[in-house]
The first five atom37 places (N, CA, C, CB, O) and aatype in JSON, in Angstrom:
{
  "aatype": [20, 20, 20, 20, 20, 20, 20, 20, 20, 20, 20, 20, 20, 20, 20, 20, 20, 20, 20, 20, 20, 20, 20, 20, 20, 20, 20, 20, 20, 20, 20, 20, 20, 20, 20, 20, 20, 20, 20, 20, 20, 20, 20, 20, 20, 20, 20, 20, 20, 20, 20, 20, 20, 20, 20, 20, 20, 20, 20, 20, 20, 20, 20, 20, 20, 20, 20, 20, 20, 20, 20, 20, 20, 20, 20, 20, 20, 20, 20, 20, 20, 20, 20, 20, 20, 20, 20, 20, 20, 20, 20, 20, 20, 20, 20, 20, 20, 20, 20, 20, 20, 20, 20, 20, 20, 20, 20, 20, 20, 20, 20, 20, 20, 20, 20, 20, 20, 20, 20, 20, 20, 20, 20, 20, 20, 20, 20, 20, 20, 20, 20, 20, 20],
  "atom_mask": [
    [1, 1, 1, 1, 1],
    [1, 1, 1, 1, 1],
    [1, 1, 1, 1, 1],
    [1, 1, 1, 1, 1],
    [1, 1, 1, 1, 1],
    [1, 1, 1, 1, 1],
    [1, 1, 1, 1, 1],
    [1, 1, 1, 1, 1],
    [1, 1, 1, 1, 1],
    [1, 1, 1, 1, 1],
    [1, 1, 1, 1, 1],
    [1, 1, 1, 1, 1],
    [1, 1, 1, 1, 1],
    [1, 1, 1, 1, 1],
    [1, 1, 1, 1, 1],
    [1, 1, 1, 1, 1],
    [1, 1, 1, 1, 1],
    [1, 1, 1, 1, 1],
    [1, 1, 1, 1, 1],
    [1, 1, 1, 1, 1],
    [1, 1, 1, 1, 1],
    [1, 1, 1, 1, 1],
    [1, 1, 1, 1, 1],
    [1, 1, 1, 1, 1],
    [1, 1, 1, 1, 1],
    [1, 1, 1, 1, 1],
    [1, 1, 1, 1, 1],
    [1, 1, 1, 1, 1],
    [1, 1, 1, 1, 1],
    [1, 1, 1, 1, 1],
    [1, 1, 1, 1, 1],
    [1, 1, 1, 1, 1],
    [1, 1, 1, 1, 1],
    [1, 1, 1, 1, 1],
    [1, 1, 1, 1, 1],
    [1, 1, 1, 1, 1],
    [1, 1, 1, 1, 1],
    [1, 1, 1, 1, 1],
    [1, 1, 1, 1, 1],
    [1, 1, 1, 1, 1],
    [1, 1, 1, 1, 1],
    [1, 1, 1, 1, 1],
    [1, 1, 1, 1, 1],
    [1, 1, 1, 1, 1],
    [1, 1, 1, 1, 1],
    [1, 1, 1, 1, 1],
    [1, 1, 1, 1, 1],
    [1, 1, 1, 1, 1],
    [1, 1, 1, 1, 1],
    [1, 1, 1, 1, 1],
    [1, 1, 1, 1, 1],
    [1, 1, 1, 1, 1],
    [1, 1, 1, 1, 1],
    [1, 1, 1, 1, 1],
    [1, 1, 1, 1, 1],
    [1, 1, 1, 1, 1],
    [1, 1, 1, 1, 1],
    [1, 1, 1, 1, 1],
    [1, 1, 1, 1, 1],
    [1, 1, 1, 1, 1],
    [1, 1, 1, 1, 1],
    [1, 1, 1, 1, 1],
    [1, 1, 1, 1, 1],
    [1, 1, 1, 1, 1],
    [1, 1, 1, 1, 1],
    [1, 1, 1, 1, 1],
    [1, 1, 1, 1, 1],
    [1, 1, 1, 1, 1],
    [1, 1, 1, 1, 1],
    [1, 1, 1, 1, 1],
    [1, 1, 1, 1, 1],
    [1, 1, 1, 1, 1],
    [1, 1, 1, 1, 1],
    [1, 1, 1, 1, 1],
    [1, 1, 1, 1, 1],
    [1, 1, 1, 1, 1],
    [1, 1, 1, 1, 1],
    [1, 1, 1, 1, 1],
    [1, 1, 1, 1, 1],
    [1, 1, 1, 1, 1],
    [1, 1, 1, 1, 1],
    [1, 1, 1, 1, 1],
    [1, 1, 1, 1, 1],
    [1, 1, 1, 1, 1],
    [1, 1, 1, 1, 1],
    [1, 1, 1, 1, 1],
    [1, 1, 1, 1, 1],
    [1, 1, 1, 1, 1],
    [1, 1, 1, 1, 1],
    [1, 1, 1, 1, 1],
    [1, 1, 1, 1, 1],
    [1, 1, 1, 1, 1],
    [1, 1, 1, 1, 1],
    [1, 1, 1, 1, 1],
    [1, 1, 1, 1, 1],
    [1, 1, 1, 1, 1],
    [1, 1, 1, 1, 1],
    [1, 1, 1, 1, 1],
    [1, 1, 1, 1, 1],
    [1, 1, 1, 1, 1],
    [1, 1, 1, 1, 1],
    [1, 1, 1, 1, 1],
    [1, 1, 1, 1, 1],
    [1, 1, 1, 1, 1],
    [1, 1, 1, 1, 1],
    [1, 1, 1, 1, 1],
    [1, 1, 1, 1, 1],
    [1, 1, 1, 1, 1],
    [1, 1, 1, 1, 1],
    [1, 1, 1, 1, 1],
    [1, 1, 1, 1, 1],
    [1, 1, 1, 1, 1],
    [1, 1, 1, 1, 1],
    [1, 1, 1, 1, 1],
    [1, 1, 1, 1, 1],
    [1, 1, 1, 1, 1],
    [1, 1, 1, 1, 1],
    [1, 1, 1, 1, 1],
    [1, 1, 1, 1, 1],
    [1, 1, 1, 1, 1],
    [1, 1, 1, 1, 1],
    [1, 1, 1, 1, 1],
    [1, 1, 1, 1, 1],
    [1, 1, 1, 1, 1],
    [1, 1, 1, 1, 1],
    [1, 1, 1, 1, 1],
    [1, 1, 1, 1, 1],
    [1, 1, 1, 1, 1],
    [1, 1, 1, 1, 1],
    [1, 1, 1, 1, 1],
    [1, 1, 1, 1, 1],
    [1, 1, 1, 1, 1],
    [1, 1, 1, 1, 1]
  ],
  "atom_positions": [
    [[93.71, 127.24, -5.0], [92.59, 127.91, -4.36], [91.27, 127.61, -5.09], [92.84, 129.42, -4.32], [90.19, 127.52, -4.52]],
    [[91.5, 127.46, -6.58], [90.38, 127.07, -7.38], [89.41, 125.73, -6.91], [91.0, 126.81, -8.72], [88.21, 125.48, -6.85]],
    [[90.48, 125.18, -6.66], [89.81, 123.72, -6.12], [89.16, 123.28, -5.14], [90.47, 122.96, -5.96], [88.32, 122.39, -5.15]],
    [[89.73, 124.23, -3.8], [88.93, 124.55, -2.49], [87.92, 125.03, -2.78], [89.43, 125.38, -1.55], [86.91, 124.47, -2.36]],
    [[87.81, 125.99, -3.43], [86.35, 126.88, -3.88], [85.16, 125.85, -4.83], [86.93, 128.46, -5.11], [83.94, 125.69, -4.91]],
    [[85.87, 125.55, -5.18], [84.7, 123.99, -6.02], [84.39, 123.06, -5.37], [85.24, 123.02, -7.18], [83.35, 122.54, -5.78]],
    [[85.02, 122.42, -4.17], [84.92, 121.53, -3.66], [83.94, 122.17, -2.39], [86.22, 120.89, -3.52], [82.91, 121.53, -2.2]],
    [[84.14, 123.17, -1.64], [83.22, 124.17, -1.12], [82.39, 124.04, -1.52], [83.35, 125.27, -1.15], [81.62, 123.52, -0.71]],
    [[81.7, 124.34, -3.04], [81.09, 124.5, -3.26], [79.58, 123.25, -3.55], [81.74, 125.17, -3.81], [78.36, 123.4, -3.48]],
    [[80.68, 121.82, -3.95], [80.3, 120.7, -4.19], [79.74, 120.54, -2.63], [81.42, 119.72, -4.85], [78.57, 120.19, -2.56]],
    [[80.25, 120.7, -1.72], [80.2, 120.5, -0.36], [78.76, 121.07, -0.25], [81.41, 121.21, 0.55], [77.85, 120.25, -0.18]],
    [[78.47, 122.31, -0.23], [77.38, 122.9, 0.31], [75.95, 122.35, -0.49], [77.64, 124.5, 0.21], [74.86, 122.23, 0.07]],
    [[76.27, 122.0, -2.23], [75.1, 121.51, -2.64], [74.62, 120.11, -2.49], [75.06, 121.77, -3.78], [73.42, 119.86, -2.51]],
    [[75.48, 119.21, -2.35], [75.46, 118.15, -1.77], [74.72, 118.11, -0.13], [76.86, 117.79, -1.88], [73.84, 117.38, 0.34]],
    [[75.43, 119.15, 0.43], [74.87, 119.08, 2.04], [73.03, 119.72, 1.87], [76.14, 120.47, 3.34], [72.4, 119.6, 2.93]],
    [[72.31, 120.26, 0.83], [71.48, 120.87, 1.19], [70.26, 119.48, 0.13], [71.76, 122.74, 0.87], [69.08, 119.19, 0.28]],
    [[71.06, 119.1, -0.64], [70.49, 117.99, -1.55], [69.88, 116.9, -0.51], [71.73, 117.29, -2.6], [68.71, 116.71, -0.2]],
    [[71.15, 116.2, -0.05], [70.96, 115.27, 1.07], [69.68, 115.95, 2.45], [72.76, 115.05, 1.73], [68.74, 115.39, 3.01]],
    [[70.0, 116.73, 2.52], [69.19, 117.53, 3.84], [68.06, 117.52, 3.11], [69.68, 119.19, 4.46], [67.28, 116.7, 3.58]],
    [[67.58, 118.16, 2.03], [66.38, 118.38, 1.89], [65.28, 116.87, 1.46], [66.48, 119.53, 0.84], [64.06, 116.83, 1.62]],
    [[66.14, 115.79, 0.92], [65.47, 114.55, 0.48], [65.24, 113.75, 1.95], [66.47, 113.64, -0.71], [64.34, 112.92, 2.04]],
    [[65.99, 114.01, 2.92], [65.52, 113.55, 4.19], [64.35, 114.35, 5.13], [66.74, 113.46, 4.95], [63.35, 113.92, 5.72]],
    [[64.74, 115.3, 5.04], [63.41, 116.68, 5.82], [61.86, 116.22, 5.16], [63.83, 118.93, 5.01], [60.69, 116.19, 5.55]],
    [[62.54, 115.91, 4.04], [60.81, 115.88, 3.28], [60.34, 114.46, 3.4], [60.73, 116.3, 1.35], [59.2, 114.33, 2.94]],
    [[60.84, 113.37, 3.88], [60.24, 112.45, 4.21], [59.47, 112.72, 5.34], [60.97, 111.54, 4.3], [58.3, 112.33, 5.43]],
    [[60.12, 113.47, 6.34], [59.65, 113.6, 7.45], [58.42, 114.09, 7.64], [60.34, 114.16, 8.03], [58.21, 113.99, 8.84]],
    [[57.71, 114.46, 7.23], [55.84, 114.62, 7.41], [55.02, 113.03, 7.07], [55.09, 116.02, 5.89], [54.16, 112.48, 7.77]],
    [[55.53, 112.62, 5.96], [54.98, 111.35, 5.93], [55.44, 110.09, 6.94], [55.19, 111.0, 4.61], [55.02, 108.93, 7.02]],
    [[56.49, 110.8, 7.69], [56.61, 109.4, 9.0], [55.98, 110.21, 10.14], [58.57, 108.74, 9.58], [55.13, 109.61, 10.8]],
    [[56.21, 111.26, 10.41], [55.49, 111.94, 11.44], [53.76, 112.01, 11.45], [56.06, 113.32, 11.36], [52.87, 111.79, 12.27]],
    [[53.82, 112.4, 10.24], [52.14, 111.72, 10.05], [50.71, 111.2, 9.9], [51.96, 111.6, 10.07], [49.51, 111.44, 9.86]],
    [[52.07, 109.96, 9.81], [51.51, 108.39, 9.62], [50.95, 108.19, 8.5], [50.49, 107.9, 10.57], [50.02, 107.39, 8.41]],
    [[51.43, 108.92, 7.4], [50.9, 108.86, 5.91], [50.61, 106.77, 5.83], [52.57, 109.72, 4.48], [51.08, 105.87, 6.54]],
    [[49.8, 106.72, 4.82], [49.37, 105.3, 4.57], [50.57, 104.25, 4.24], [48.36, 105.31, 3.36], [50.66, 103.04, 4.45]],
    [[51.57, 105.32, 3.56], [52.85, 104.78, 2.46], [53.72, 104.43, 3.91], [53.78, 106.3, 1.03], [54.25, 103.35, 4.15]],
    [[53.72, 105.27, 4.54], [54.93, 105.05, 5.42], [54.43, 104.07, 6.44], [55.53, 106.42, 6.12], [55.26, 103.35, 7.0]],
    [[53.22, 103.98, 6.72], [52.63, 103.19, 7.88], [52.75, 101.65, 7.3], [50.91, 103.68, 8.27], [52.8, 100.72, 8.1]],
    [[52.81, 101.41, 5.76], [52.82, 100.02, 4.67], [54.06, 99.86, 5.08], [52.59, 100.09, 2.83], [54.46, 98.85, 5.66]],
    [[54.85, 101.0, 4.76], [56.17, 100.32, 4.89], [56.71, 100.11, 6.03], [57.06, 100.87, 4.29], [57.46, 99.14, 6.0]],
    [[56.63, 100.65, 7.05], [57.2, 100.21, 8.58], [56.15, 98.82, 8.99], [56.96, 101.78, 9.97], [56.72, 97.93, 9.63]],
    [[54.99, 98.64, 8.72], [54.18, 97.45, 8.7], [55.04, 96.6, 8.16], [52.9, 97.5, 7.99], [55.87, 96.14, 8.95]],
    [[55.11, 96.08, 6.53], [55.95, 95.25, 6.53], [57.03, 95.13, 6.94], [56.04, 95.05, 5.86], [57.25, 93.97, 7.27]],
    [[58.08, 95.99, 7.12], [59.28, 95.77, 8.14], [58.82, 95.45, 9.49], [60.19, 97.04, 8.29], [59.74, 95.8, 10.23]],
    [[57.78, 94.91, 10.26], [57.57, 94.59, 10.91], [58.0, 95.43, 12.43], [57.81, 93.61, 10.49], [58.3, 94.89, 13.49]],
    [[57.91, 97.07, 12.1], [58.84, 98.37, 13.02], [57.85, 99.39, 13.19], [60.33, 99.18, 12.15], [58.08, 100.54, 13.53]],
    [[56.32, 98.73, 12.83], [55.59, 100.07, 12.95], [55.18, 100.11, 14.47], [54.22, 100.21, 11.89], [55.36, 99.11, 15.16]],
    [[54.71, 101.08, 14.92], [55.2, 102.52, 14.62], [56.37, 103.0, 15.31], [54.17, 103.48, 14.91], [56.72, 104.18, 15.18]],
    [[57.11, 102.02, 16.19], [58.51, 103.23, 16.72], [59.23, 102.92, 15.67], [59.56, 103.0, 18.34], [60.28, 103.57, 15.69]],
    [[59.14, 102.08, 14.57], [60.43, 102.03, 13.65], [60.29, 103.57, 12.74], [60.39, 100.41, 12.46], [61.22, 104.26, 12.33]],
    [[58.76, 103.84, 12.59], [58.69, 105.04, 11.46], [59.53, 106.15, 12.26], [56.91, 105.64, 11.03], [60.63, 106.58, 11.92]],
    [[58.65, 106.59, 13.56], [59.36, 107.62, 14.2], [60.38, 107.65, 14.61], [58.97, 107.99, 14.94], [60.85, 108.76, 14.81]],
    [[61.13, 106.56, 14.92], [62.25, 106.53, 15.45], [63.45, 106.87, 14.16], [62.32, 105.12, 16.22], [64.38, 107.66, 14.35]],
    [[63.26, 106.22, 12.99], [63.9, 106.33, 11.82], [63.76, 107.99, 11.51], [63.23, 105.29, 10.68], [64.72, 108.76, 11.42]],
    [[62.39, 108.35, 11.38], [62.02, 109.89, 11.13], [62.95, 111.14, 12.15], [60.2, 110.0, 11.54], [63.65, 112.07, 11.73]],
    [[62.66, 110.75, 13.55], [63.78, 111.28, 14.6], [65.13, 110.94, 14.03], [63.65, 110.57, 16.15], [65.65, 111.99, 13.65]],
    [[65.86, 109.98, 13.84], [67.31, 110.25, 13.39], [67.77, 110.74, 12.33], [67.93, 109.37, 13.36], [68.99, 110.86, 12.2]],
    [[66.7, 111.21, 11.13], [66.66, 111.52, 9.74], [66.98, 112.8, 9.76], [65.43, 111.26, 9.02], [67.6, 113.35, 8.85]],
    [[66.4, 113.6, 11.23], [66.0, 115.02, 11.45], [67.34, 115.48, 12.06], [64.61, 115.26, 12.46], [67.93, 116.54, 11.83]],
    [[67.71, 114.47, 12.88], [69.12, 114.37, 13.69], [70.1, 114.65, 12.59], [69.46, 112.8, 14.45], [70.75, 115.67, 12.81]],
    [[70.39, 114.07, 11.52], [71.03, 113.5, 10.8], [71.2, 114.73, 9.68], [70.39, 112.16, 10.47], [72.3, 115.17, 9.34]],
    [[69.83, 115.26, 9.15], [70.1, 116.62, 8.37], [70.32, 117.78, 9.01], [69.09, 116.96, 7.57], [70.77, 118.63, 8.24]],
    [[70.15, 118.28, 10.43], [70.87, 118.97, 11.15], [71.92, 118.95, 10.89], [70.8, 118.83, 12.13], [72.43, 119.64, 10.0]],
    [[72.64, 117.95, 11.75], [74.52, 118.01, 11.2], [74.59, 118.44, 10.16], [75.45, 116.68, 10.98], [75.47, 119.29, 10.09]],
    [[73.81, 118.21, 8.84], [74.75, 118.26, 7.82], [74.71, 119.72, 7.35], [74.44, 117.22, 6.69], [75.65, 120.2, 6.72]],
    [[73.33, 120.59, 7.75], [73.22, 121.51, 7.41], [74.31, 122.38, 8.41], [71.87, 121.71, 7.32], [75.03, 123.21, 7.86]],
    [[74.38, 122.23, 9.45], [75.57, 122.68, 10.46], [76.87, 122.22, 10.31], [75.32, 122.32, 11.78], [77.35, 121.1, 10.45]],
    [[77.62, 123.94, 9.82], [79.58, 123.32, 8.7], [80.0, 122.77, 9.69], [81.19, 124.67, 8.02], [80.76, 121.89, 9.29]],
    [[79.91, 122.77, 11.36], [80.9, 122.9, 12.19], [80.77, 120.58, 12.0], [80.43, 124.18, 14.09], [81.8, 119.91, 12.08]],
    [[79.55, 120.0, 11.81], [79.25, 118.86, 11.98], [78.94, 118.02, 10.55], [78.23, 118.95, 12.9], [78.41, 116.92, 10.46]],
    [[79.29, 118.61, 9.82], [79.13, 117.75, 8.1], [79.1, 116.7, 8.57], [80.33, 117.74, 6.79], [78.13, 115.94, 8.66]],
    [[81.0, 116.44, 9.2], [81.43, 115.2, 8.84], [80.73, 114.27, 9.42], [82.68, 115.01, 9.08], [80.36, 113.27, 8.79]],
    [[80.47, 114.46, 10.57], [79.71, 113.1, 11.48], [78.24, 113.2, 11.17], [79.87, 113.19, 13.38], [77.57, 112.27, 11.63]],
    [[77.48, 114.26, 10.38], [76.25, 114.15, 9.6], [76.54, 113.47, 8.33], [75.62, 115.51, 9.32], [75.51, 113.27, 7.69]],
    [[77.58, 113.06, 7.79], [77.88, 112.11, 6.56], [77.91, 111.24, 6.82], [78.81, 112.12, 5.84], [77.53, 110.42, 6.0]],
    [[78.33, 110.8, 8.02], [78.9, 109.6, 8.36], [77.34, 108.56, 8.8], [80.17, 109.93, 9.74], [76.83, 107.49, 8.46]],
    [[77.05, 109.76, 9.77], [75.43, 108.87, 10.2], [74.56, 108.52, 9.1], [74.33, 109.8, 11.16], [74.22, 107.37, 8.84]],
    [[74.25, 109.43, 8.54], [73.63, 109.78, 7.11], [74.0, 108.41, 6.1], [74.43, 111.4, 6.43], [73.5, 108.18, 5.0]],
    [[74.6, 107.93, 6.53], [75.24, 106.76, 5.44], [74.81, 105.86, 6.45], [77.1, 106.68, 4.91], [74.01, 105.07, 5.96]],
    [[74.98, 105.68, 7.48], [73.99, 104.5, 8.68], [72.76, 104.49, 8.32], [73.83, 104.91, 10.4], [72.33, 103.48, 7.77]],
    [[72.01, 105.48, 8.5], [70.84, 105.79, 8.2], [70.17, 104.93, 7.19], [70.86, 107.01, 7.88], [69.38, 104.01, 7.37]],
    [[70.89, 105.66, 5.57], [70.42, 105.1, 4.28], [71.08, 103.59, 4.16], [70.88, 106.12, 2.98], [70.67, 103.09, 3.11]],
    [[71.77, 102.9, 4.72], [72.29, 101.85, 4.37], [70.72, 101.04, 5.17], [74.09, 101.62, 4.96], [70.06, 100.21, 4.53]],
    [[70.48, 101.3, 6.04], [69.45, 100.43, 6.73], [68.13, 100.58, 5.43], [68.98, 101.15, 8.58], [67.57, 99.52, 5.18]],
    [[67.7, 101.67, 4.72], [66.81, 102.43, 3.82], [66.98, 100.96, 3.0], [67.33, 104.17, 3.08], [66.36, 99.9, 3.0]],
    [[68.11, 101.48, 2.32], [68.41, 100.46, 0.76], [68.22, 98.88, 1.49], [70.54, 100.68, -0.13], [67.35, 98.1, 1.09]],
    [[69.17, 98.56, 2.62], [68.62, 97.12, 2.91], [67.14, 96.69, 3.12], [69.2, 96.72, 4.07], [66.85, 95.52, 2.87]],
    [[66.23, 97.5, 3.52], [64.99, 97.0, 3.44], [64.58, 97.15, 2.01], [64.08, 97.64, 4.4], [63.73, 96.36, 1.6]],
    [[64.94, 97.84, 1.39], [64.53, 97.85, -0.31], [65.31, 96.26, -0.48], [65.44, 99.53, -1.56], [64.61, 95.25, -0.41]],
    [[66.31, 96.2, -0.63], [66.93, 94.86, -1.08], [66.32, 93.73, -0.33], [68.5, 94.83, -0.85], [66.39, 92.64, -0.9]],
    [[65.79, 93.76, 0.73], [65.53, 92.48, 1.43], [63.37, 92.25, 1.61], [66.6, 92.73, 3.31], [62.58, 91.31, 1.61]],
    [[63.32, 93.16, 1.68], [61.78, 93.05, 2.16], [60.52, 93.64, 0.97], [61.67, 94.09, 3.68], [59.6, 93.01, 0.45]],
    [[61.01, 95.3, 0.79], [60.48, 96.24, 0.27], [60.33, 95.84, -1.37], [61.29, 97.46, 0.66], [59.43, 95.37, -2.05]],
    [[61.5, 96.23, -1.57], [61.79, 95.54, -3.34], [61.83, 96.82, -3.66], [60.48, 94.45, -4.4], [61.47, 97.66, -2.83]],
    [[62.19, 97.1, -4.63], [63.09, 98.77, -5.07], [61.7, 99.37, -5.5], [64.62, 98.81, -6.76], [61.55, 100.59, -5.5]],
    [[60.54, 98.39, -5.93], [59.14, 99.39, -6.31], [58.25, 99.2, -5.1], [58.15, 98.87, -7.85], [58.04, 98.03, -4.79]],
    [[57.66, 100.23, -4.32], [56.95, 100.47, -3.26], [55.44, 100.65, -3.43], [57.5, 101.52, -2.69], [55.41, 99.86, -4.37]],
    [[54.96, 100.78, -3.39], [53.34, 100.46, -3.87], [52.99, 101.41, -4.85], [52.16, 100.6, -2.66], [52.34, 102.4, -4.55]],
    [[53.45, 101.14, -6.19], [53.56, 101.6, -7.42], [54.47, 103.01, -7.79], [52.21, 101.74, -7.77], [54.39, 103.63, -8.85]],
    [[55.37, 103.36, -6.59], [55.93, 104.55, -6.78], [56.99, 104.57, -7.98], [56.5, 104.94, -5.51], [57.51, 105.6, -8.41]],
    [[57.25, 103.17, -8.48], [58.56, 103.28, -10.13], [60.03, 103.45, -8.93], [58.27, 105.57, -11.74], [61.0, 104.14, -9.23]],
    [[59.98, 103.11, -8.34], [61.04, 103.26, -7.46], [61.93, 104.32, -7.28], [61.69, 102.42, -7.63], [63.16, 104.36, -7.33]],
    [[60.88, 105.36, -7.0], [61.38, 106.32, -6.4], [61.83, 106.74, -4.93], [60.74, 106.9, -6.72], [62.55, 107.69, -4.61]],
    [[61.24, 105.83, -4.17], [61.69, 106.28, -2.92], [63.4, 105.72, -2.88], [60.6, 105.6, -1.64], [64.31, 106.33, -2.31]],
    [[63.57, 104.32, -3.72], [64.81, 103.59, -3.35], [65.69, 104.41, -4.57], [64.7, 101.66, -3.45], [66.71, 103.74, -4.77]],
    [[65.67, 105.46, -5.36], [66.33, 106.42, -6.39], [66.86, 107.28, -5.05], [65.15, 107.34, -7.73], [68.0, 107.47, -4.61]],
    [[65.55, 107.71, -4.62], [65.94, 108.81, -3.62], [66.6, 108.49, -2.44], [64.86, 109.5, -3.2], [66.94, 109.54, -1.91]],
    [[67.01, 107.34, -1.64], [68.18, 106.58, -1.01], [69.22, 106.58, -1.4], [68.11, 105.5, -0.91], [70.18, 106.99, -0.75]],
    [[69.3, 105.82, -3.28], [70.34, 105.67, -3.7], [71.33, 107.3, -3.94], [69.98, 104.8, -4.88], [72.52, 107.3, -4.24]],
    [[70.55, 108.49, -3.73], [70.72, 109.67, -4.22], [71.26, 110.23, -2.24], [69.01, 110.41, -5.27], [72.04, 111.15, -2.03]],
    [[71.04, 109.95, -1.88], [71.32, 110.42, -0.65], [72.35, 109.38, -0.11], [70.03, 110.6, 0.2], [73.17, 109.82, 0.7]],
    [[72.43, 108.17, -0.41], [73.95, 107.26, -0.2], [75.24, 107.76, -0.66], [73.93, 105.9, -0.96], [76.26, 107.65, 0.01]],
    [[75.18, 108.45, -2.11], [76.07, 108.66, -2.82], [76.07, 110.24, -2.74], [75.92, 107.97, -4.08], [76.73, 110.68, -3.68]],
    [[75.58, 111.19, -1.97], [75.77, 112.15, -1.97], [76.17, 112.16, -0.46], [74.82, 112.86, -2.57], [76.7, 113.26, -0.28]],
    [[76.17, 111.66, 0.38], [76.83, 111.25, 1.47], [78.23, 111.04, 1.64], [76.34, 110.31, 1.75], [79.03, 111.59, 2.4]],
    [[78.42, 109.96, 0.63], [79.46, 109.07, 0.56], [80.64, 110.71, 0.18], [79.13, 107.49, -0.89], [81.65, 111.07, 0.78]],
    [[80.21, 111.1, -0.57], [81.11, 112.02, -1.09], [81.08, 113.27, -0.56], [80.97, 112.13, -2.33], [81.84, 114.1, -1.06]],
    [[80.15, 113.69, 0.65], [80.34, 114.6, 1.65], [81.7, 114.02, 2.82], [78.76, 114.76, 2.37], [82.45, 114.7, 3.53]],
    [[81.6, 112.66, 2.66], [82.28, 112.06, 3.74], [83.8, 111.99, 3.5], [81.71, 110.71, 3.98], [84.7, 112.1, 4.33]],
    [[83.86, 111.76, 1.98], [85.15, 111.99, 1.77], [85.74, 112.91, 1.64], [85.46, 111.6, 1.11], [86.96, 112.95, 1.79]],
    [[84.68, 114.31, 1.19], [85.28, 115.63, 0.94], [85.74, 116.24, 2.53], [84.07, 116.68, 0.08], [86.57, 117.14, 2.63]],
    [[85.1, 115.63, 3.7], [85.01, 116.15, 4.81], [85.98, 115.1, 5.72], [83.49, 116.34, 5.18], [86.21, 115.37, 6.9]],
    [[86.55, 113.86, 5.09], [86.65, 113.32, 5.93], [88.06, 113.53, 6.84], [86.34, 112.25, 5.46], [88.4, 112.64, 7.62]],
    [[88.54, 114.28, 6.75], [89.61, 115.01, 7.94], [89.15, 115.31, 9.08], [90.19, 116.29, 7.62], [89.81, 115.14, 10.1]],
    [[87.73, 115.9, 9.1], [87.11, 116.09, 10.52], [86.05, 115.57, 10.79], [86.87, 117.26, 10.88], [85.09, 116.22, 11.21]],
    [[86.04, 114.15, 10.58], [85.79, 112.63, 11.37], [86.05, 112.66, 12.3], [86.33, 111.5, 11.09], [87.26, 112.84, 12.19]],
    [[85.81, 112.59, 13.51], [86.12, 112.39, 14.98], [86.84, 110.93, 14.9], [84.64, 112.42, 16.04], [86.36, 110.06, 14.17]],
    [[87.83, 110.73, 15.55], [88.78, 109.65, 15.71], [89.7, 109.5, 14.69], [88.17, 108.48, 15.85], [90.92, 109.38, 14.81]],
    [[88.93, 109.52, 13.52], [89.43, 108.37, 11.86], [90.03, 109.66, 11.55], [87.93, 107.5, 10.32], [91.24, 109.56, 11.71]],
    [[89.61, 111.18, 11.05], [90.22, 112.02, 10.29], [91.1, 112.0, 10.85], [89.82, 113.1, 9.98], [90.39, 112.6, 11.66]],
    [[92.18, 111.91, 11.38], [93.68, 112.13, 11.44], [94.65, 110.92, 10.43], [94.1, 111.99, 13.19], [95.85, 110.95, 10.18]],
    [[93.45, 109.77, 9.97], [94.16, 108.36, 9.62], [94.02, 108.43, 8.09], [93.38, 106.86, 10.34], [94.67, 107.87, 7.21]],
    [[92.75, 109.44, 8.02], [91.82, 109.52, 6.65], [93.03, 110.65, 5.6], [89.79, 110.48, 7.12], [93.35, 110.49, 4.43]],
    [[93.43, 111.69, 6.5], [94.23, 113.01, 5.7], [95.15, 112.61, 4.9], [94.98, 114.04, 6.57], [95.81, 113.43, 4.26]]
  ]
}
């Protein structure tokens, strides 16, 4: 029982960690802060790439904050940031216009707090949790 209760517990701070590092991007894509308008510019996605990314971010910390939908808010949530880190790796470069690479910390911090919502949750995966248990 000890272990359910920790892992519960890992569960809920993880789910509000992840939720809150995505929510708070969301004013600077909504907006059109300078930083976010640079960076969807060079990704060559401005502006439906900002909002559109910003809309699924919002999508995305819903679920997770809602118990009944963790799992498939982990799951997206890891779609999400995998696209994040690839433009850091391919375009961006892990330092963003002098931020010390914090925005790609704060990816790498929401990949891996994902990753491990997904596994703590992953029984109620739609399709896969029955393969995952």
């Amino acid at each position: 029982m000890a272990d359910l209760s920790k892992s519960s517990v890992l569960s809920l701070v993880l789910r509000l960690v992840v939720a809150a590092i995505l929510l708070q991007t969301l004013y600077f894509k909504f907006s059109a802060a300078p930083e976010s308008v640079y960076i969807f510019q060079t990704l060559g996605a401005e502006p439906w790439g900002r909002i559109g990314s910003g809309i699924a971010e919002l999508i995305v910390a819903i679920l997770l904050l809602w118990p009944r939908t963790v799992a498939i808010g982990a799951v997206s949530a890891l779609g999400v940031i995998s696209g994040a880190i690839m433009a850091h790796f391919t375009r961006l470069g892990i330092e963003v216009q002098g931020d010390g690479g914090l925005l790609f910390g704060l990816a790498l911090v929401v990949f891996a707090g994902s990753a491990v919502l997904a596994w703590l949750h992953r029984k109620e995966i739609p399709v896969l949790g029955r393969w995952l248990a």
